[in-house]
C-alpha positions as CSV (number, residue, x, y, z in Angstrom):
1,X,43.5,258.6,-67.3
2,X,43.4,259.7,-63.5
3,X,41.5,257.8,-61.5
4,X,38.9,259.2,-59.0
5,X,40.3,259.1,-55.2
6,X,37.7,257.7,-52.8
7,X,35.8,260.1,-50.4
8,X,37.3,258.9,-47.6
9,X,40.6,257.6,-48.3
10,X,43.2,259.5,-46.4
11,X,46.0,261.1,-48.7
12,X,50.3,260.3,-47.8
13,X,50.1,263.9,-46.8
14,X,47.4,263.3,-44.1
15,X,48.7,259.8,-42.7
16,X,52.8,261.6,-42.5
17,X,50.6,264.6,-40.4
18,X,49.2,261.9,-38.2
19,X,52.2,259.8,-37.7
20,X,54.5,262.9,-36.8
21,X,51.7,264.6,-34.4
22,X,51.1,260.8,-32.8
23,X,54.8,260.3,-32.5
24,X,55.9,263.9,-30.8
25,X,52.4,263.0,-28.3
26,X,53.6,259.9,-27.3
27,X,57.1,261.4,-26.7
28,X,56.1,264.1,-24.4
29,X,53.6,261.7,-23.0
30,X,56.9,259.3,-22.0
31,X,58.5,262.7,-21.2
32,X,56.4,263.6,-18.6
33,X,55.6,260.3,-17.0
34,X,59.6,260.2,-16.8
35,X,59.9,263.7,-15.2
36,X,56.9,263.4,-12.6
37,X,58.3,260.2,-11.1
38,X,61.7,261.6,-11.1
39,X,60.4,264.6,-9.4
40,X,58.4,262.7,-6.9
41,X,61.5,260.3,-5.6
42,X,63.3,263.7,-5.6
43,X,60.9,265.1,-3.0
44,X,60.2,262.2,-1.0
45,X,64.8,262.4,-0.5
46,X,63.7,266.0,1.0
47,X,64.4,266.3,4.7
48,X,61.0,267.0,7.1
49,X,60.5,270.2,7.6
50,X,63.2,271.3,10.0
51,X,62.1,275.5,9.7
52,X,58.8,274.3,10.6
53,X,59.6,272.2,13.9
54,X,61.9,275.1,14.9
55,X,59.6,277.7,14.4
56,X,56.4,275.6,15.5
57,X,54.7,275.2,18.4
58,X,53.4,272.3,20.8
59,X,50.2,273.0,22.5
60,X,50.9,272.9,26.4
61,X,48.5,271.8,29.6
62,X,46.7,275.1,29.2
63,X,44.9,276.3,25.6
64,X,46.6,279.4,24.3
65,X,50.2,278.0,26.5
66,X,52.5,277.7,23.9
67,X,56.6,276.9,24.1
68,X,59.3,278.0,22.0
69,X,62.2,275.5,21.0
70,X,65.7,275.9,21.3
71,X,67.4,276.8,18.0
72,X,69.8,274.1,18.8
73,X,67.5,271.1,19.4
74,X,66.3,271.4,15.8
75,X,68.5,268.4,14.6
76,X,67.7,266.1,17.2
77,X,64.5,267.0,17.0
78,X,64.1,266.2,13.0
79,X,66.0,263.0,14.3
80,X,63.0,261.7,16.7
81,X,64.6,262.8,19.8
82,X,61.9,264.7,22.6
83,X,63.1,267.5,25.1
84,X,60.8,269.2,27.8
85,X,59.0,272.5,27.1
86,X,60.8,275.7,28.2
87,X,59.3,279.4,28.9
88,X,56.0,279.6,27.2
89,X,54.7,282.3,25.2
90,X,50.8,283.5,24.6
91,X,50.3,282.5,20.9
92,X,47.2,283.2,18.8
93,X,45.7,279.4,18.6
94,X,44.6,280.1,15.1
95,X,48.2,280.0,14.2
96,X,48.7,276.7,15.5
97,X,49.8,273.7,13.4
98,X,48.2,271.6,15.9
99,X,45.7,271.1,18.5
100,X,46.1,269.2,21.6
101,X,49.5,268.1,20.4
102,X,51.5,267.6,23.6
103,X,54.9,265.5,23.0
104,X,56.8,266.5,19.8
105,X,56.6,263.0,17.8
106,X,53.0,264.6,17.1
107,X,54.3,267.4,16.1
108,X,56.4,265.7,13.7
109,X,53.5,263.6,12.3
110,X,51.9,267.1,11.5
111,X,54.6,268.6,9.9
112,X,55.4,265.2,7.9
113,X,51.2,265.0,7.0
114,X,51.3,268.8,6.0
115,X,54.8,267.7,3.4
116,X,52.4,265.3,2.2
117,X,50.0,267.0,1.4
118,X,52.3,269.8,0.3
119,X,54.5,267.1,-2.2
120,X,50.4,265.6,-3.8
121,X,49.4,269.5,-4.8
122,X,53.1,270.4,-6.5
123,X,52.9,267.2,-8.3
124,X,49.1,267.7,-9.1
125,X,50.0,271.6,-10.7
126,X,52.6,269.8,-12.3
127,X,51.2,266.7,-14.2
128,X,47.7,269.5,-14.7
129,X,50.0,271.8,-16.7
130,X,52.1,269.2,-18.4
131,X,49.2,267.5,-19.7
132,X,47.7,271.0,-20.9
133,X,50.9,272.2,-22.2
134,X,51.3,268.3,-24.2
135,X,47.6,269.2,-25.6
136,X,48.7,272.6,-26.9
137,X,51.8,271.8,-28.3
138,X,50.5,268.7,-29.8
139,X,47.8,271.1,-32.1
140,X,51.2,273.1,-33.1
141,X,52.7,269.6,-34.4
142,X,49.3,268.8,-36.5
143,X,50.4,271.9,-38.4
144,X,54.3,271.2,-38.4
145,X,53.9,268.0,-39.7
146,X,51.6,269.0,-42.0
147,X,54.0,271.8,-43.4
148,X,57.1,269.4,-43.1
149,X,55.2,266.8,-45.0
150,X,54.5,269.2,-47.5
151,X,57.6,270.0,-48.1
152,X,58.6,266.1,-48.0
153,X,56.1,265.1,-50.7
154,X,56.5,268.0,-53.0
155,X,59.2,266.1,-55.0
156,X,57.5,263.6,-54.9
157,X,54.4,265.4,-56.6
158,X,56.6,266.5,-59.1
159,X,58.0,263.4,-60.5
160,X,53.6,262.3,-60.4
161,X,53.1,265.0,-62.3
162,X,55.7,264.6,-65.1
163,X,55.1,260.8,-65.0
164,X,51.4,261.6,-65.8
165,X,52.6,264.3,-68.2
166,X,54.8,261.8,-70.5
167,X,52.1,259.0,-70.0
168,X,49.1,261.1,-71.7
169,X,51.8,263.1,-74.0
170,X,54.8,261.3,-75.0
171,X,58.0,259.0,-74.1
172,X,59.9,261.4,-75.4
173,X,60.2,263.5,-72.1
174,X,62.2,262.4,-69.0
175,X,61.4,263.5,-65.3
176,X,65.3,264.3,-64.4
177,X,65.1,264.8,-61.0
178,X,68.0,267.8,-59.9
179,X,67.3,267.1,-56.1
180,X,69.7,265.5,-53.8
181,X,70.8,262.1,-54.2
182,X,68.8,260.3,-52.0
183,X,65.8,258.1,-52.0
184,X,63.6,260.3,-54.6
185,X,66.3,260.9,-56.7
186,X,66.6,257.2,-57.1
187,X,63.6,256.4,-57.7
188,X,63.2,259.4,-60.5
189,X,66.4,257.9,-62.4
190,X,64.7,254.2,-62.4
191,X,61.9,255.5,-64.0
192,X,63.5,257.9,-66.6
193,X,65.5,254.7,-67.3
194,X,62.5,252.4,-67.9
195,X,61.0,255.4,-70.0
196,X,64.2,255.0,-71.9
197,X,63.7,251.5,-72.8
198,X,60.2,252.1,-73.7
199,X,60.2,254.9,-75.8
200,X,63.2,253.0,-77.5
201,X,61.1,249.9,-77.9
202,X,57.9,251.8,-79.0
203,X,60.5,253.8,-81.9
204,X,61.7,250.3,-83.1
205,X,58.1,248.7,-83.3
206,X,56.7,251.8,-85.1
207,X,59.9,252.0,-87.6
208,X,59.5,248.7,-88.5
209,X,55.4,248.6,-88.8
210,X,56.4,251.9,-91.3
211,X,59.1,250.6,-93.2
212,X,57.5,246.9,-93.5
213,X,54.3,248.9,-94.6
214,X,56.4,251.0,-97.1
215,X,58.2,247.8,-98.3
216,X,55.1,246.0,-99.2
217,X,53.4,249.2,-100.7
218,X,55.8,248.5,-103.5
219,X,54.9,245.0,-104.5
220,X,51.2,245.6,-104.0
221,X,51.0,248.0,-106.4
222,X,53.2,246.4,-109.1
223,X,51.0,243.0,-108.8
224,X,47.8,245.2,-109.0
225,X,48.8,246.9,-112.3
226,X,50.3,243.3,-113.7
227,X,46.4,242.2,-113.0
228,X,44.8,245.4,-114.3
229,X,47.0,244.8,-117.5
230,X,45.4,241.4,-117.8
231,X,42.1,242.0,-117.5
232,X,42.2,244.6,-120.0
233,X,43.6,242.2,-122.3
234,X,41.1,241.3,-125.0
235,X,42.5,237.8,-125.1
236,X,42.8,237.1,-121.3
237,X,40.8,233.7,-121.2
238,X,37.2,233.9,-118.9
239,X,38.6,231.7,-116.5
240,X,42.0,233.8,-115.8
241,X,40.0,236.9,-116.2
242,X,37.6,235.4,-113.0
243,X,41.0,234.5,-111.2
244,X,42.3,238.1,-111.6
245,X,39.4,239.8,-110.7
246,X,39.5,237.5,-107.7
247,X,43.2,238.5,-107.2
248,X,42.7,241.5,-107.6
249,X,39.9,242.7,-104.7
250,X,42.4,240.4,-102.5
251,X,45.4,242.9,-103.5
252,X,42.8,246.1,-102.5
253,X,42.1,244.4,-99.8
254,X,46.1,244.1,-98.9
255,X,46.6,247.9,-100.2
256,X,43.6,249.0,-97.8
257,X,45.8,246.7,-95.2
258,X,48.9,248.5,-95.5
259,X,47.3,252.1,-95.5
260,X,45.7,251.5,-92.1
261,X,49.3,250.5,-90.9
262,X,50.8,253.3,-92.0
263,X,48.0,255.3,-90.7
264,X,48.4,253.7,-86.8
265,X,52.3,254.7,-87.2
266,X,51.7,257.8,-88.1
267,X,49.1,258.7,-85.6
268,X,51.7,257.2,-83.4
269,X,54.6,258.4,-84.2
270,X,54.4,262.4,-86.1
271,X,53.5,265.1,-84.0
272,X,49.8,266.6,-84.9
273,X,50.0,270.1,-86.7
274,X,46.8,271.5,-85.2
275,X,44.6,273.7,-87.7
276,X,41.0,275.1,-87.6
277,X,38.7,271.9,-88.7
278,X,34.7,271.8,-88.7
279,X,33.7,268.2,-88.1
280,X,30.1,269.0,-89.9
281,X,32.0,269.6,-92.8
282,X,34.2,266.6,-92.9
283,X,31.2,264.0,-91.8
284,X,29.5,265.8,-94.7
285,X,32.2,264.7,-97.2
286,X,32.4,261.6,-95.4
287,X,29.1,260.8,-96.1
288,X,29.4,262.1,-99.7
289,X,32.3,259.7,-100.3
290,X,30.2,256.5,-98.8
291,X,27.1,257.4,-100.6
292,X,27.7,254.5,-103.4
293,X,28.7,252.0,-101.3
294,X,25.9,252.9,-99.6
295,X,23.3,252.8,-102.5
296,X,25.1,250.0,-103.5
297,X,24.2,247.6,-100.6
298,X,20.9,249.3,-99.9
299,X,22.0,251.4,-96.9
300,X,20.4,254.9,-96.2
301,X,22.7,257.4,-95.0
302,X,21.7,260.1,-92.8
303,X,23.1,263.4,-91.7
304,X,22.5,265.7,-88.9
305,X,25.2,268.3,-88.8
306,X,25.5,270.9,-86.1
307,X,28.4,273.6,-86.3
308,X,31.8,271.7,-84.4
309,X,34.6,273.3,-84.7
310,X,37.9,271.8,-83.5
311,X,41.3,271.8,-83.7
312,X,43.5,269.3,-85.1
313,X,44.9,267.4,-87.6
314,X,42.5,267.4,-90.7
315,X,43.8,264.6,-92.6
316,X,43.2,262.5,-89.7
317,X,40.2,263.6,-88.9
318,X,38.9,263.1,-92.5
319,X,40.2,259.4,-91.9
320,X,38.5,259.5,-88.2
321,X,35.1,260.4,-89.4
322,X,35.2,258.2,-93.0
323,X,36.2,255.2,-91.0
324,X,33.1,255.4,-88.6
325,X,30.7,255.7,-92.0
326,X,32.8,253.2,-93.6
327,X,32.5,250.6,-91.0
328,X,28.4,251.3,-90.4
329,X,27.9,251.2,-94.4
330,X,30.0,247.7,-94.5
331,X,28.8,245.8,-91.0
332,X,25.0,247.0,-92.0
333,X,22.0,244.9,-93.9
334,X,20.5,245.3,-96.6
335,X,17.4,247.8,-96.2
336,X,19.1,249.2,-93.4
337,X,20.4,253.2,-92.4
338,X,23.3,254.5,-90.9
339,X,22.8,257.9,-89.1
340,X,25.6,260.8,-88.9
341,X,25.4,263.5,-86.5
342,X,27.8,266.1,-85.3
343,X,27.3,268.6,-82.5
344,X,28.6,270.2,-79.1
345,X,29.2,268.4,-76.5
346,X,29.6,269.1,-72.6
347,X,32.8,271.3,-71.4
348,X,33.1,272.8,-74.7
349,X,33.8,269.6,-76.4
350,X,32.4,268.3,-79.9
351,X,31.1,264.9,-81.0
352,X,30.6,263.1,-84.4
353,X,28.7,259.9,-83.7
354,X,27.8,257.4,-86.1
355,X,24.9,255.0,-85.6
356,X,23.9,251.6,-87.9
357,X,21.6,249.6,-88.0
358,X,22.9,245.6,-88.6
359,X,23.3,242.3,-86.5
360,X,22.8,242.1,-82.9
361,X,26.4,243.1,-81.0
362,X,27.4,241.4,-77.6
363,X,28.3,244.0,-74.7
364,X,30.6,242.1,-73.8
365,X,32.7,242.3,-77.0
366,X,32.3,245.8,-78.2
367,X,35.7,246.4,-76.4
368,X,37.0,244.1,-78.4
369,X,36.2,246.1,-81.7
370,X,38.9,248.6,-81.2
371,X,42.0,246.3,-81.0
372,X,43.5,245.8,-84.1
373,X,42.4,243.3,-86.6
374,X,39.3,241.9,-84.9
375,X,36.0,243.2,-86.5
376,X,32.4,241.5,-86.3
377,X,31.7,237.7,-88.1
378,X,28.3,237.2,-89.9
379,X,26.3,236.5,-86.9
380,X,27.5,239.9,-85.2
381,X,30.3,237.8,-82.7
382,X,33.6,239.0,-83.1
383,X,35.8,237.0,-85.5
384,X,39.9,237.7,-85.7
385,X,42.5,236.9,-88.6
386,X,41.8,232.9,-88.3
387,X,38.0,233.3,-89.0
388,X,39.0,234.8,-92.6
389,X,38.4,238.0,-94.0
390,X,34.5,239.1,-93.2
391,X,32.4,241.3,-95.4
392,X,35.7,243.0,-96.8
393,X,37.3,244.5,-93.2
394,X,41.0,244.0,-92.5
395,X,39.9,244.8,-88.8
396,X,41.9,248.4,-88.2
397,X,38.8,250.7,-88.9
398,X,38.1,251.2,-85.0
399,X,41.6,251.4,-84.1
400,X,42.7,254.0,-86.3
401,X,39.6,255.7,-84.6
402,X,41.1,255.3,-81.3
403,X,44.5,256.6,-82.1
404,X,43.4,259.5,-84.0
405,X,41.0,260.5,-81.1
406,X,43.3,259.8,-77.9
407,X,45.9,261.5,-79.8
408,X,43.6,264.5,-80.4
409,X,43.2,264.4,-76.5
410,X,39.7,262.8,-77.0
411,X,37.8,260.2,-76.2
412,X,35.8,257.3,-78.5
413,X,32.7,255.2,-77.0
414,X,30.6,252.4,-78.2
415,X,27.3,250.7,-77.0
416,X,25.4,248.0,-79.1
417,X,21.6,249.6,-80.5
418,X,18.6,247.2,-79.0
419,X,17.8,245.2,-82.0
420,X,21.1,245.3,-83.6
421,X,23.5,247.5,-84.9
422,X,26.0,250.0,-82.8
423,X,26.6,253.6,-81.6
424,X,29.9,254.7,-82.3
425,X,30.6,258.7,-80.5
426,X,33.8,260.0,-80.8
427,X,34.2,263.3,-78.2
428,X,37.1,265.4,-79.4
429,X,38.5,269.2,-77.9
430,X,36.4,272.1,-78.9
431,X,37.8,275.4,-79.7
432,X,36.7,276.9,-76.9
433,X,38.1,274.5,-74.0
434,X,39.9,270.8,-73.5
435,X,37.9,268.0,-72.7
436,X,37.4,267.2,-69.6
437,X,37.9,263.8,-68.6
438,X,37.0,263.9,-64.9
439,X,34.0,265.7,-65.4
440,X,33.0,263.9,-68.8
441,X,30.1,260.9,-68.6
442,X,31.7,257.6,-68.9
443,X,29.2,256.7,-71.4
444,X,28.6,259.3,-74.2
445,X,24.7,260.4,-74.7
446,X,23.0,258.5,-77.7
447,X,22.7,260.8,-80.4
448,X,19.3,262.7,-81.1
449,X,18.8,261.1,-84.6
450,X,19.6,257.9,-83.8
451,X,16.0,256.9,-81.8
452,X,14.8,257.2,-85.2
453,X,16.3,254.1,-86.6
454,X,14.5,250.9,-87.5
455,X,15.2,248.6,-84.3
456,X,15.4,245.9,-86.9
């Protein structure tokens, strides 16, 4: 089963966005931090202003007195060097670089502060854009990475999706990867090749649990008919005939042993031929077929039986549904009642839920229940193989149930009933839709009928 992502846990796909968007920032941050100082040692190796000196004037004696320079001076000029004024020109003071500069070293310090100021703005516009134009283009990489990790993880959600697919289905079915041989490809390969050695393991435990099962069938039957033959005989002594009825419920027992074997390997191992089955009709026979064991140990069987069609395999579903009446009949008390009720259930599934009345059931052990050979002792505590056999069980009732359900694509829940006893539910497929697991309770609803039986 899938489990639920937390709300705010980020997915691959997010944290790959992030690292590439964080990593092309922090480049073109180091980019530009690069390029502004190389730019700025590149302007400060600029000459002063040599068009400026030439073209410049020095502010005489008089306001408005202005000389000209000499073309040729303009080296020495930039050098330091000072030369007197020549024939002075009226000039438009507003045009000016200077006021009440009279040697040229201040004019020089004017030209050198305007280059200063002149170098601070460039590199200003410069760092203002590059910083804007980071900004923009580091929106645009959000997006490419989160295209580019995209396509980087899709293979990835492939080979999720087919492990997921073989895990709920089968081990029959391999991922095979047809992508390039890299990282991915590897990784798809391990798995088909530990899906190998499983489904080869899984084959080999099932053969054997059938053919051991089929092997023993043999013998079972032969010593049951020896014993049958010797009760019936007339001159079988009362002693002998106490031994061999003795012997005989232990061989049942065995047969009932082997049949639930061979039921778990099949469930297990044949593929289900899905046909048109009505669960009200087969908890109705069910409950037809337990009604002497029933009366027999004073039980009272009750059945509430809603339309619920399915699909599936009705054989197993027969053995699904008599199991669940078997096992309340057998773990009840005397004077007690078992309620059986089918109906819909939510997302278009069904639900056959049994309920009993019977000895007080830990919480803690009801999980217990469904593995294989561990049932209930006489106090209602869960006893296994070493506590002997207990009120006729061989301990594979509730895991046949299991099998037949997950393989059905369903789902089987049990809860103890204050005062004793326990609610089995079994939610299969309906006809009209799949179960949903994600949006199914964890805890099947108690059946309507079932608030009607005695708490004690």
């Amino acid at each position: 089963m899938r489990l639920p992502r937390p709300a705010l846990r980020p997915t691959l796909r997010a944290r790959l966005t992030a690292v590439y968007a964080a990593a092309f920032v922090v480049a073109g941050a180091v980019l530009i931090a690069v390029l502004y100082v190389l730019l700025a040692a590149a302007i400060d190796r600029q000459p002063v202003d040599s068009v400026g000196l030439a073209v410049g004037a020095v502010e005489a004696a008089d306001l408005g007195t202005y000389s000209t320079l000499d073309p040729s001076l303009t080296a020495e000029l930039v050098a330091g060097q000072t030369f007197p004024l020549h024939a002075a020109e009226t000039v438009d003071p507003a045009m000016t670089l200077s006021s009440g500069a009279d040697t040229f070293a201040d004019l020089r310090k004017v030209v050198e502060i305007n280059n200063q100021e002149a170098r601070d703005a460039t590199l200003r516009n410069v760092l203002t854009w590059s910083i804007l134009a980071l900004l923009g283009i580091g929106v645009l990489a959000v997006g490419f990475g989160w295209v580019m990790s995209s396509r980087v993880l899709a293979p990835l959600h492939r080979i999720t999706a087919t492990a997921r697919r073989v895990a709920d289905d089968n081990l029959h079915e391999r991922i095979a990867h047809t992508g390039p041989d890299d990282e991915l490809k590897d990784l798809a390969d391990t798995f088909d090749q530990m899906l190998e050695r499983l489904d080869r393991a899984f084959d080999g435990q099932r053969r054997f649990v059938s053919n051991a099962s089929h092997e023993l069938r043999t013998p079972l039957t032969i010593t049951r008919t020896v014993l049958e033959v010797a009760l019936d005989d007339p001159g079988t002594h009362d002693d002998a005939r106490h031994l061999g009825a003795t012997l005989l419920a232990v061989n049942a027992r065995q047969e009932r042993l082997i049949e639930g074997l061979l039921t778990l390997a099949a469930v297990d191992q044949a593929p289900l031929v899905p046909e048109p089955v009505d669960l009200a009709e087969v908890a109705a026979q069910a409950v037809a077929t337990a009604g002497r064991a029933a009366r027999d140990a004073d039980v009272d069987l009750h059945l509430d039986a809603e339309p619920t069609p399915t699909q599936g395999d009705a054989v197993l579903l027969e053995r699904l549904v008599q199991n669940l009446v078997d096992n309340a009949v057998r773990y009840n008390e005397a004077g007690g009642r078992v309620a059986v009720a089918t109906r819909p259930g939510p997302d278009g599934s069904v639900e056959v839920a049994v309920s009993n009345t019977g000895p007080v059931v830990p919480s803690y052990e009801v999980e217990a229940l469904f593995e294989p050979f561990r049932r209930l002792g006489r106090d209602g505590a869960v006893a296994d193989r070493r506590g002997g056999y207990v009120r006729g069980g061989v301990g594979l009732g509730l895991s046949i149930v299991r099998s037949v359900t997950t393989a059905h694509g369903g789902q089987v829940s049990a809860e103890p009933r204050e005062g004793g006893g326990l609610t089995v539910v079994a939610r299969l497929p309906g006809t009209r839709g799949p179960v949903s697991p994600a949006s199914a309770p964890a805890r099947p609803s108690r059946p309507r009928p079932f608030a009607a039986l005695p708490s004690g």
